[in-house]
C-alpha positions, 0 to 999 in steps of 0.5 A: 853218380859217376862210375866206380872207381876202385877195386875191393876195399878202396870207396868213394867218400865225400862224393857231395863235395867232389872227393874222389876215391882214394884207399880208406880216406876219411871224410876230412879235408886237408887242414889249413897249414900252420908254421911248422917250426922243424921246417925252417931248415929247408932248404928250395931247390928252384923259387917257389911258385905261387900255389895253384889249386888242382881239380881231378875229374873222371866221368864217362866219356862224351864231347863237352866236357873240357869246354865245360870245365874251362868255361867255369873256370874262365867265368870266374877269372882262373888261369888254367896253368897245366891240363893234361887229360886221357880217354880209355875209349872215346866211343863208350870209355871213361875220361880222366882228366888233371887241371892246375888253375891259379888263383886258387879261391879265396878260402872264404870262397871255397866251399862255395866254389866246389857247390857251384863247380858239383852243380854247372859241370860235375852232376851233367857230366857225372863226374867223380871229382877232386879240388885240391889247393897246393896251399895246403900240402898234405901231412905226410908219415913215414914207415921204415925198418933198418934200411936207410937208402929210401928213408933217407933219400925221402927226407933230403929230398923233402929238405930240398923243397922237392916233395911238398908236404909237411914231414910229421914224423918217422915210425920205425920198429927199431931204433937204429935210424933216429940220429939220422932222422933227428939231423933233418929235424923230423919227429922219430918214434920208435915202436917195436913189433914182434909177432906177440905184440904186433896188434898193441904196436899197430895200436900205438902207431894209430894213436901216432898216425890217424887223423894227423896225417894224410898219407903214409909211405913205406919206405922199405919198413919190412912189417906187412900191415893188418887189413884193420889197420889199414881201415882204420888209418883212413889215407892211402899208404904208399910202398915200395916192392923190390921187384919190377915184378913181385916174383921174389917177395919176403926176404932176401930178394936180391940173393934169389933173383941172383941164383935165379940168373935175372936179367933184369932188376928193378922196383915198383911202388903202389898203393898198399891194399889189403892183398900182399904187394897187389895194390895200384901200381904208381910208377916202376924202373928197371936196371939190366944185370948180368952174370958179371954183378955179384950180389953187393952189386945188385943190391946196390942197384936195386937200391937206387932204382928202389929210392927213385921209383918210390920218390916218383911216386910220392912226389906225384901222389902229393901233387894231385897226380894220380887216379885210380881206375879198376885197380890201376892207376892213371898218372898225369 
């Protein structure tokens, strides 16, 4: 049923009930929340708003299908509070769409909910789909090194109520930012890797992550992962690459693309795949340069078009916003 998604190594899973594809992600739903006491320092930018629950579709394109999916959820006195939708062809193409609904159902209700909407809307229509409630955020890790700039810029914003999810913790493979990440009251363990012992520190970073988290973000953790640890996490890991174009991969980026006489900078986070800085792209900016920046210059630069980039991502990735569709993605 449905159409195929992801490129090479990204699957369907719990297609039964309306899990959409995403990179290796398990056959589990999101836990119901518990209280997570190292939250209680956060700090909301704006009243929160009731929660809604999120339904993402994709299905070949044919008339009917919004007609189809607003009845459903008018019949069971849903409120469709945001509906954003895009066709890559209207004759022959596929057809993405993002709805937001409030009430979300009650959670006693849910599963019935899902086997009803699979039945009237998603097996006519072919549908690969996705139902989400912003009741439950997702858990989320972060992956970092020794730069501080996009680590730091995710936790302040995750304190400000800006990202919704629940901050689990922080692996590292050194141990220079654990003051920094203790003062946001988030968990920071500390796991060395080197050539020789890579394979037993991926070990212990699955014990760490698999099946406590639902997604990982990279922020600026200078290891590139195994395609077995990859596998065997299960949820999507986000990175941030410091290109706008991965024309200076490895080390010193900014150094290169100044010799090279670069007239412009930027950044690009996507989902990480086994293939090196290849995977999905979610979002990217750029920043004009000029022979006048100095290399400080242009790292600082890079540096904050890198942290808001990757904080886009992340934010829209948690807010049920992005669908991927032959290795790209499309963002609502």
């Amino acid at each position: 049923m449905g159409i195929a998604l992801l490129a090479s190594g990204w699957t369907i899973s719990d297609t039964s009930l309306g899990r959409i594809c995403r990179p290796h992600l398990p056959k589990t739903d999101r836990p119901v929340p518990e209280t997570n006491l190292r939250a209680t320092n956060v700090k909301r930018a704006d009243p929160t708003p009731p929660p809604t629950a999120r339904l993402l579709v994709s299905c070949p394109d044919r008339p009917g299908i919004v007609a189809a999916l607003s009845r459903f959820l008018f019949a069971r006195g849903a409120n469709i509070v945001d509906s954003q939708q895009h066709s890559t062809d209207p004759r022959d193409g596929t057809f993405f769409m993002r709805t937001a609904f409030h009430p979300e159902p009650a959670a006693g209700d849910r599963a019935a909910f899902a086997a009803a909407f699979a039945t009237a809307v998603a097996e006519p229509f072919a549908m690969d789909w996705q139902l989400t409630y912003g009741s439950q955020p997702q858990r989320m890790a972060i992956l970092a090194s020794r730069q501080e700039h996009c680590l730091l810029d995710l936790l302040w914003r995750w304190r400000r109520g800006e990202l919704d999810c629940r901050m689990e913790l922080v692996v590292s493979n050194h141990a220079d930012l654990a003051g920094d990440v203790a003062a946001f009251g988030v968990r920071y363990e500390h796991v060395p890797v080197t050539p020789e012992s890579k394979p037993a520190a991926e070990e212990r970073m699955l014990e760490l992550l698999a099946g406590r988290v639902d997604v990982v973000v990279l922020a600026r953790y200078m290891q590139i992962l195994s395609g077995d640890f990859l596998e065997r996490l299960g949820v999507p890991v986000i990175n941030i690459h410091h290109s706008f174009l991965p024309a200076f991969a490895g080390a010193d980026p900014y150094a290169r693309a100044r010799e090279r006489g670069v007239k412009i900078i930027g950044a690009t986070a996507h989902y990480v795949t086994e293939e090196l800085d290849a995977g999905p792209i979610i979002d990217q900016d750029v920043a004009r340069v000029s022979h006048r920046h100095g290399l400080a210059a242009m790292a600082r630069i890079g540096g904050d078009i890198e942290r808001t980039v990757l904080a886009r991502a992340v934010h829209r990735h948690l807010a049920d916003r992005i669908l991927v569709h032959e290795g790209k993605t499309v963002v609502f």
